[in-house]
C-alpha positions as CSV (number, residue, x, y, z in Angstrom):
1,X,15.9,-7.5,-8.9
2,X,15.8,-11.5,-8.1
3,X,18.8,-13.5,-9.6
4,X,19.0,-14.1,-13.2
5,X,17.8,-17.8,-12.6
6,X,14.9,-16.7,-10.2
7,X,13.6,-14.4,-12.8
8,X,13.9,-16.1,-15.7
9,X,11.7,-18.7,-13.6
10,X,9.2,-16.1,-12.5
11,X,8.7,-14.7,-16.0
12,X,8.9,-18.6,-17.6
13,X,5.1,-18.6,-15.5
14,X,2.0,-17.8,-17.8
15,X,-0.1,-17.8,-14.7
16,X,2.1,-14.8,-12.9
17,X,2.6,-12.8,-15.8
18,X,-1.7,-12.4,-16.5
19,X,-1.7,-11.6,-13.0
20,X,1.2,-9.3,-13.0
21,X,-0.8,-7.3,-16.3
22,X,-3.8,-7.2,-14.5
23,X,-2.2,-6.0,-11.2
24,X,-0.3,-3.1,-13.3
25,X,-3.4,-2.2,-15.3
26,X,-6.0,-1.6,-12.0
27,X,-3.1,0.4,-10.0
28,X,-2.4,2.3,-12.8
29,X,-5.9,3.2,-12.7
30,X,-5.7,3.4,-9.0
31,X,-3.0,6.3,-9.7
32,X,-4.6,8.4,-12.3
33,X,-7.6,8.0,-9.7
34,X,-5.9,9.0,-6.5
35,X,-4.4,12.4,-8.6
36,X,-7.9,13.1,-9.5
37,X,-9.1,13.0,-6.3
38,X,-6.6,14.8,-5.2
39,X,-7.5,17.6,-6.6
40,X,-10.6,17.7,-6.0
41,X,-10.5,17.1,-1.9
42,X,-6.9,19.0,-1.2
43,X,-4.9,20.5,-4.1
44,X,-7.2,22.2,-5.5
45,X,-7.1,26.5,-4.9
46,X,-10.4,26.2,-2.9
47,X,-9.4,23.2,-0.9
48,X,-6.7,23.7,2.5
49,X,-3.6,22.1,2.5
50,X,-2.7,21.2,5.8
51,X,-1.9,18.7,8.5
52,X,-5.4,19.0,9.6
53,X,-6.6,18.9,5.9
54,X,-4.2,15.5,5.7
55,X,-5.3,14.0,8.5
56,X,-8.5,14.5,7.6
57,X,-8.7,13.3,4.1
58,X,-6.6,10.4,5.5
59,X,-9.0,9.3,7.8
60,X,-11.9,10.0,6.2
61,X,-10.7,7.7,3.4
62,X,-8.5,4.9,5.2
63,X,-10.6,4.1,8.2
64,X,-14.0,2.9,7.0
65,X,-12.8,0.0,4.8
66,X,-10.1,-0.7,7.1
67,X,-12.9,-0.9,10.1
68,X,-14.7,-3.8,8.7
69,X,-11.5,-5.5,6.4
70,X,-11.6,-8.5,8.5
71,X,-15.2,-8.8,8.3
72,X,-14.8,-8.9,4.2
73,X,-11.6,-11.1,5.0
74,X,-14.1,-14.0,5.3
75,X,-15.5,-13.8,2.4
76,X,-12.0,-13.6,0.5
77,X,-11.1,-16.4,1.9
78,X,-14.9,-17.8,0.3
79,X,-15.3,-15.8,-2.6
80,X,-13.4,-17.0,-6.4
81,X,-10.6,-14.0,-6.3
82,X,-11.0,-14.2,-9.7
83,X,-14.4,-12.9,-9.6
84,X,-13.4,-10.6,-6.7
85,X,-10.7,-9.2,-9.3
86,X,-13.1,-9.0,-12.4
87,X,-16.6,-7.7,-10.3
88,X,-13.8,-5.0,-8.3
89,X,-13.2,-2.8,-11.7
90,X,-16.5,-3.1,-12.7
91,X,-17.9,-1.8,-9.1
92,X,-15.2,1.0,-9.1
93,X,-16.0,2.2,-12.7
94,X,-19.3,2.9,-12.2
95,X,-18.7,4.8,-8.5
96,X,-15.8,6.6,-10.6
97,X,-18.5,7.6,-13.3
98,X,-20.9,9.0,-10.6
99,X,-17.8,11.2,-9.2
100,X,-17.4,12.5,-13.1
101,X,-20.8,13.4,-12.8
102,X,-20.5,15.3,-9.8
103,X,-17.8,17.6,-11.3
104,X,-15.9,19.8,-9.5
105,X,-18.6,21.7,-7.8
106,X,-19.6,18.6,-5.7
107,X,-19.3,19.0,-2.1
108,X,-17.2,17.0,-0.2
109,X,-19.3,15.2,1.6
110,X,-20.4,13.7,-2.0
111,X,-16.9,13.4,-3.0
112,X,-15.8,12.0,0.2
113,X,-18.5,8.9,-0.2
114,X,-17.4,8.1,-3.2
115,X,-13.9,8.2,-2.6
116,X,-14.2,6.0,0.4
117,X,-16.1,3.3,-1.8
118,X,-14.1,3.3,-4.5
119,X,-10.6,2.5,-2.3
120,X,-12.6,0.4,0.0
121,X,-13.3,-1.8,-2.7
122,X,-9.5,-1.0,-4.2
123,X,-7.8,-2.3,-1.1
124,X,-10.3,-5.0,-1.2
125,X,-9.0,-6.2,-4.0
126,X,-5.1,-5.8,-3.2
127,X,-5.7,-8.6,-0.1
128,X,-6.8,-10.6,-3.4
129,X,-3.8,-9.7,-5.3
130,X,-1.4,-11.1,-2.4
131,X,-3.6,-13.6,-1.5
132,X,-3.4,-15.4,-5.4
133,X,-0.4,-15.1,-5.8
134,X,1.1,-18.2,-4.3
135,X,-1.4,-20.1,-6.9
136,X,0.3,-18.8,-9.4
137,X,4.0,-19.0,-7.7
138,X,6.0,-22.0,-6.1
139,X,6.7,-20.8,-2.5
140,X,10.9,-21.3,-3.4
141,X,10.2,-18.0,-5.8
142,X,7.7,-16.4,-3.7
143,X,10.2,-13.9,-2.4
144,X,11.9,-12.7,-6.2
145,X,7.9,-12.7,-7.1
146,X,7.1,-10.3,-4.2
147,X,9.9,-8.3,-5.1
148,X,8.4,-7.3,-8.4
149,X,4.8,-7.9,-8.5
150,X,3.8,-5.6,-5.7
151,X,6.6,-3.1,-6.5
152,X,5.2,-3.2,-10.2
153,X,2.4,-2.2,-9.1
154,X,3.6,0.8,-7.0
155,X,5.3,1.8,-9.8
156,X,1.8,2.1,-11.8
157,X,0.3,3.4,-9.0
158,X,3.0,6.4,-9.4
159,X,3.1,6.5,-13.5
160,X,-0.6,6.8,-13.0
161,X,0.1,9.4,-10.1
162,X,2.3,11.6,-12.6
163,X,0.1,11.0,-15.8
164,X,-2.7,12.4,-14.0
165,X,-0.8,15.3,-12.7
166,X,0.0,15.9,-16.3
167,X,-3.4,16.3,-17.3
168,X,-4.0,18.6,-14.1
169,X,-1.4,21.0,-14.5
170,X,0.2,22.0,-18.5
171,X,-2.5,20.9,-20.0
172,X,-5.5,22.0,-17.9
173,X,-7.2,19.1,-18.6
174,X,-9.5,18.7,-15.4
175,X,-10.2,16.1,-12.5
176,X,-13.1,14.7,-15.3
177,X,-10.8,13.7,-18.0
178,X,-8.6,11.9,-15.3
179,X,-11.2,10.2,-14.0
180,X,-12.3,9.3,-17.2
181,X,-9.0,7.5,-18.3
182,X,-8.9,6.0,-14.8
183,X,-12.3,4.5,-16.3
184,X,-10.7,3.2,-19.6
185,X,-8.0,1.4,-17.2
186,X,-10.4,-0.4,-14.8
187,X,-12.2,-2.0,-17.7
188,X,-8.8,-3.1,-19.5
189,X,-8.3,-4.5,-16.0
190,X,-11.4,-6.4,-15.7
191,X,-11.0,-7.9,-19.3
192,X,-7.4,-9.5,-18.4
193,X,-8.7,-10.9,-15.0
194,X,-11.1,-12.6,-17.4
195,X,-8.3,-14.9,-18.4
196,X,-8.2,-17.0,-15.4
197,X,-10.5,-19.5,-14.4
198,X,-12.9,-19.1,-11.9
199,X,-11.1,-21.5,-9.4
200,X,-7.5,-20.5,-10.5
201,X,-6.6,-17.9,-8.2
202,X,-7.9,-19.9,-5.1
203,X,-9.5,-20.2,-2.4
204,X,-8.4,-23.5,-2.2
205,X,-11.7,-25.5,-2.2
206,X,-12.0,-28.0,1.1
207,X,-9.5,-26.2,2.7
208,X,-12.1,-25.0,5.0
209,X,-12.4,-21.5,3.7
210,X,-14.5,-22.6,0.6
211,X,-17.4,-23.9,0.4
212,X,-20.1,-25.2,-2.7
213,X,-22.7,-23.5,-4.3
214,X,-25.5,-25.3,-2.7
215,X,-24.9,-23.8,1.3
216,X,-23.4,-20.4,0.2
217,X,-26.5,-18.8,1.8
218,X,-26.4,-20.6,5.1
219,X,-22.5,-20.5,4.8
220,X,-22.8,-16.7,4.9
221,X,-24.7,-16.0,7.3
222,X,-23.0,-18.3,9.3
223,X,-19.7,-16.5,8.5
224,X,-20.9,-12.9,9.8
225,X,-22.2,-14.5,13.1
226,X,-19.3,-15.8,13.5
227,X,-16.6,-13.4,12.7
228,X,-15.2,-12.3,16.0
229,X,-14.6,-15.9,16.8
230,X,-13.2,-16.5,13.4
231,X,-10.8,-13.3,13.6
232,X,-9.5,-15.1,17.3
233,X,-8.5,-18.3,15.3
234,X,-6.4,-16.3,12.6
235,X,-5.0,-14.1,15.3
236,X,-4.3,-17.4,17.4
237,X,-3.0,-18.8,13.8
238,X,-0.7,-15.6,13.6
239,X,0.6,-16.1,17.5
240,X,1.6,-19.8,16.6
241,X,3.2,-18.5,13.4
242,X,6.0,-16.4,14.6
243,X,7.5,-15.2,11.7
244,X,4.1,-13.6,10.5
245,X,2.6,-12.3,13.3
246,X,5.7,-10.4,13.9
247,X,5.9,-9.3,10.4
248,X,3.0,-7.9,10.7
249,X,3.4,-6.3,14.1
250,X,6.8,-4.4,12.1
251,X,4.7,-3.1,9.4
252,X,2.4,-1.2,11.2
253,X,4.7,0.3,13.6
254,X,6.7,1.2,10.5
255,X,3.8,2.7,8.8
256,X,3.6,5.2,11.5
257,X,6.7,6.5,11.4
258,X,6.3,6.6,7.7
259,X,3.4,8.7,7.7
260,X,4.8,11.1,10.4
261,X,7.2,11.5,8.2
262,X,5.3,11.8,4.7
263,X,3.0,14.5,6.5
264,X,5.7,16.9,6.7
265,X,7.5,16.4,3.6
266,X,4.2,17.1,1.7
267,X,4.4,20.5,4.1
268,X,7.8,20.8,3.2
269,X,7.5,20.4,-0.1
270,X,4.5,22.3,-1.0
271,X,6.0,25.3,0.4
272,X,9.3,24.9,-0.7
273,X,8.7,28.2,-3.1
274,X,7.2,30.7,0.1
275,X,3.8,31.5,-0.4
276,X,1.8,29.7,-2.2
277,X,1.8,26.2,-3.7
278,X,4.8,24.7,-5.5
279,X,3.4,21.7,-6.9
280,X,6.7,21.2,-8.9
281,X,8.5,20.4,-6.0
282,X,5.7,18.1,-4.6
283,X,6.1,16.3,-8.2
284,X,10.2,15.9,-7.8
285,X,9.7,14.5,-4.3
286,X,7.0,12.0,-5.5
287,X,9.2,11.2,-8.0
288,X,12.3,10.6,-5.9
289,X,10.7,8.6,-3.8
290,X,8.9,6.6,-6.1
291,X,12.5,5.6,-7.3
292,X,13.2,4.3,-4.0
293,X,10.5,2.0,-4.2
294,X,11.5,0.7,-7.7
295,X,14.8,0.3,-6.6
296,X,13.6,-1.9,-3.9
297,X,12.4,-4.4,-6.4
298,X,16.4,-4.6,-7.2
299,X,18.0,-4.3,-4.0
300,X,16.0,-6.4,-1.8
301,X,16.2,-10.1,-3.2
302,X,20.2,-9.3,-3.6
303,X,20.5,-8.4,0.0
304,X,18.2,-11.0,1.3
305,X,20.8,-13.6,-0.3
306,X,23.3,-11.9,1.6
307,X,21.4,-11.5,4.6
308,X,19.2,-12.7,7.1
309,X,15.6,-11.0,6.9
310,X,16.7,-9.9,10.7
311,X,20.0,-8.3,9.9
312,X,18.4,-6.8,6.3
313,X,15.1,-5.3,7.9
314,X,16.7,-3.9,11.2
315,X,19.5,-2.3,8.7
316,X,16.8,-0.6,6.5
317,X,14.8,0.5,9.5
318,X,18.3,2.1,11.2
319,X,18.8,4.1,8.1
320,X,15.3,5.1,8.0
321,X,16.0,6.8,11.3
322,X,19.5,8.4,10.4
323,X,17.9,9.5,7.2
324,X,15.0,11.3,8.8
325,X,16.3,13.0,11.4
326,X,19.6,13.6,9.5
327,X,18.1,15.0,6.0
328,X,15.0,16.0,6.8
329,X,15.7,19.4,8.4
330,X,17.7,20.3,5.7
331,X,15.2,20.6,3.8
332,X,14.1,24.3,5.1
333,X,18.0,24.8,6.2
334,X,19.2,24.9,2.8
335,X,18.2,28.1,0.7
336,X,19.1,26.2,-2.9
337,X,19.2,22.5,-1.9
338,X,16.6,21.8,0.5
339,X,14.5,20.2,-2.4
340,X,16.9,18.1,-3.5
341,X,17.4,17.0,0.2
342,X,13.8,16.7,0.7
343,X,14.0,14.5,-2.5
344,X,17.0,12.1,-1.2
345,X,15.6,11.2,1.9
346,X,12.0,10.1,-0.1
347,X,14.1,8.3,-2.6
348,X,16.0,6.2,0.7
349,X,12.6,6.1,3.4
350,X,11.0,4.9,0.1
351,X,13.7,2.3,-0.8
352,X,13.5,1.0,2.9
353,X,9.7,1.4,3.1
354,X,9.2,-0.9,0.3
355,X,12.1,-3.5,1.0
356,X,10.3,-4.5,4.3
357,X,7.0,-4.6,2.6
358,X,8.5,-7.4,0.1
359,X,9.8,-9.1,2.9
360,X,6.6,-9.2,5.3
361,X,4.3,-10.0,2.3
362,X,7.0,-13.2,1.5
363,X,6.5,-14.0,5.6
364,X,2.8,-13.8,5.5
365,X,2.2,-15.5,2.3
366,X,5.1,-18.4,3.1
367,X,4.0,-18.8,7.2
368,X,-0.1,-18.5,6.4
369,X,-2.3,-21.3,6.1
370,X,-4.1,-20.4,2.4
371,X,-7.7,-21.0,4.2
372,X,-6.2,-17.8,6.8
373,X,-4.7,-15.8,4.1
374,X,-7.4,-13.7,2.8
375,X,-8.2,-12.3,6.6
376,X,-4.8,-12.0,7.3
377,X,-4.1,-9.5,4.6
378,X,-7.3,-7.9,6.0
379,X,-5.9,-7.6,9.2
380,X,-2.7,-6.1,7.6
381,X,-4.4,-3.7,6.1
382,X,-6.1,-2.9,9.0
383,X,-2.7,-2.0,10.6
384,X,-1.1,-0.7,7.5
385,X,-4.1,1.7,6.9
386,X,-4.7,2.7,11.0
387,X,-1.4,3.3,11.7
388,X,-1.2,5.8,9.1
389,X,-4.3,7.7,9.9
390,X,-2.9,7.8,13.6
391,X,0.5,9.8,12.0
392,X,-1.6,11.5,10.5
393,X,-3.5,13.1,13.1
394,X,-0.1,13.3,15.5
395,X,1.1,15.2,12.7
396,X,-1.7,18.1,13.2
397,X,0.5,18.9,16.6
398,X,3.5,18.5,15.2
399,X,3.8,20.0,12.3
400,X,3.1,23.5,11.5
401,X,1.7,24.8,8.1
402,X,5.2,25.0,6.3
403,X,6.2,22.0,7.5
404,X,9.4,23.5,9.7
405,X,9.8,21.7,12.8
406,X,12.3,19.7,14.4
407,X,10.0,17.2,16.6
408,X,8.7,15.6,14.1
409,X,11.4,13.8,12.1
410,X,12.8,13.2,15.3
411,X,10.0,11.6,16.7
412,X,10.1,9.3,13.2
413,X,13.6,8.6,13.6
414,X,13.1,7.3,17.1
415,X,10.2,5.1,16.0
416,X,12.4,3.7,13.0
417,X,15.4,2.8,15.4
418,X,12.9,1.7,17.8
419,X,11.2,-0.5,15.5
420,X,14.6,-1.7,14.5
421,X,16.0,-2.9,18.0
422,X,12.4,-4.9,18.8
423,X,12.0,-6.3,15.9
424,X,16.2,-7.8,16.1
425,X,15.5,-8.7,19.7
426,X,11.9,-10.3,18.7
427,X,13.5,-12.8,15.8
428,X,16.5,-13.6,18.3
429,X,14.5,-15.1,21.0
430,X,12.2,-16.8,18.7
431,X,13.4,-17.8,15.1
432,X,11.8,-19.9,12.6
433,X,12.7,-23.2,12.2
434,X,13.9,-23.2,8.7
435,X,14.1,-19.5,8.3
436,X,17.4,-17.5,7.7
437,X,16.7,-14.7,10.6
């Protein structure tokens, strides 16, 4: 958690805390979502679970929005993000309400459609979220902020996660109540992100990302003839802003070691019983490893006043590795404990996964011009997202059924460390003026 005097000034700030309540309310939704859906496309007895039905789902879901993300970038970076924030929930209930209708007979083509619409427009609205937030927090606190505003809202995303397995499993509620609350949540959302002003959350008007009502049209079209030259100036913006573009260059890297990695303990885990699919031990592992991301929220702003970013991300990343290719195999080696080891190393690779998420969303939000902002978080998502989808698929070679297998965790563990040593080289031979590491 930040320091005592960092927090109190983070919480002291009316403008972070509606944002904050809006942010917990839509992932919360996002989570009771995401268990609905998944049931219907891969828990579900009818459904495979697999690698291949992984990378699949992964793909199918992940890749569209992030295909054309710094297309829509533009127009976040043009758009109120109020009004992104408020019109968002209202989009994504009524594409939820046509997968309630559906039911669990749909097809999943159908459910597949709807699914990539509704977390196209979800992530869409996430750039937003990080985007806004440094017009409603001073760049001194922006760090402490990004240490519990986007960990907050991971945390929802997993209450949400477990509520709606709830529902699922003892009480045999269904994938349409779910949905339905996920509904109820969204519109609470959209109510609170009423509270702002229209102008409040930025874009900053004659920054040179806004524009007035009266050439919106021609502004527009203007902006989509023009968006592979405007995606060269924010990656040239990125290139003269060392300590972003590298951040950004560290989080997709680490993403697919992550997802190697979160591939097979899903295997692992699901299979942790024999035959059949023990969705207990799925829950424990989520769990775990939810806790590590919590914890992050604590553990990061203390170390970074320790630390340099340098020494604090390539010590995360190292144990990453160690943690991997050290606990992860224990997992099937262990008769009795192999849960419970399966559980540990979620609860650290989620700890370390979320720590350097904090610290490249503080990098891009303090070394980003505002007007660049909302396509740069379009082009992380891009990587975030892609990188992912590529574990993914790597994963349908590498991991069998029952998730036993050696190569794999390896492979992540070597991807970790290697991440670790370019990115300590990378911020030796070109620091920040200004910057600790």
């Amino acid at each position: 958690m930040p320091n005592d005097s960092d927090l109190r000034q983070i919480l002291a700030l009316a403008g972070w805390r509606r944002l904050l309540v809006v942010r917990l309310a839509s992932q919360g939704a996002d989570g009771v979502f995401q268990a609905g859906l998944a049931w219907l496309v891969l828990l579900s007895p009818e459904r495979q679970q697999s690698p291949a039905a992984v990378a699949g789902a992964a793909a199918l879901i992940l890749l569209p929005f992030s295909l054309i993300g710094p297309v829509t970038g533009v127009f976040l970076d043009r758009w109120s993000r109020r009004q992104v924030l408020v019109g968002g929930q209202l989009l994504r209930i009524v594409l939820v309400l046509l997968l309630i209708l559906l039911g669990e007979s749909a097809g999943l083509v159908a459910v597949y459609a709807l699914a990539i619409s509704m977390l196209a427009v979800n992530r869409f609205m996430l750039a937003a979220f990080s985007a806004a937030l440094p017009h409603v927090v001073p760049r001194r606190l922006l760090l402490s902020a990004n240490a519990v505003t986007p960990t907050a809202g991971t945390a929802a995303v997993v209450a949400g996660l477990m509520a709606g397995s709830l529902v699922l499993g003892p009480f045999a509620g269904g994938s349409s109540l779910v949905l339905l609350t996920a509904c109820v949540l969204l519109a609470v959302a959209a109510m609170l992100a009423l509270r702002f002003g229209a102008c409040d959350l930025g874009p900053d008007l004659g920054s040179g990302a806004a524009s007035g009502a009266g050439s919106a049209e021609a502004s527009w079209g203007q902006d989509l003839r023009e968006v592979a030259r405007d995606l060269l100036r924010v990656l040239r913006h990125l290139r003269t802003h060392a300590a972003a573009g590298r951040a950004l260059v560290l989080i997709t890297a680490h993403r697919f070691c992550f997802g190697l990695w979160s591939v097979q303990a899903l295997m692992l885990a699901l299979h942790a019983g024999g035959a059949g699919r023990d969705l207990p031990a799925v829950a424990v592992v989520l769990g775990c490893s939810a806790a590590g991301y919590v914890s992050a929220a604590v553990v990061t702003p203390l170390a970074r006043a320790r630390f340099t970013d340098r020494a604090w991300i390539t010590s995360v990343l190292l144990v990453s590795g160690v943690t991997s290719a050290g606990l992860t195999p224990l997992a099937w080696l262990l008769a009795d404990g192999g849960v419970a080891a399966l559980a540990l190393a979620g609860a650290v690779i989620g700890l370390a996964a979320q720590s350097i998420k904090i610290c490249v969303d503080t990098a891009v939000q303090r070394h980003v011009d505002d007007a660049f902002l909302g396509r740069a978080f379009s082009l992380y998502d891009v990587g975030f997202n892609v990188s992912f989808v590529l574990a993914a698929v790597a994963a349908i070679g590498l991991v069998p059924l029952d998730g036993r297998t050696w190569v794999a965790p390896v492979i992540a563990a070597l991807g970790f460390t290697g991440a670790a040593i370019t990115y300590d080289r990378a911020s030796r031979r070109h620091p920040v003026p200004g910057v600790r590491g």
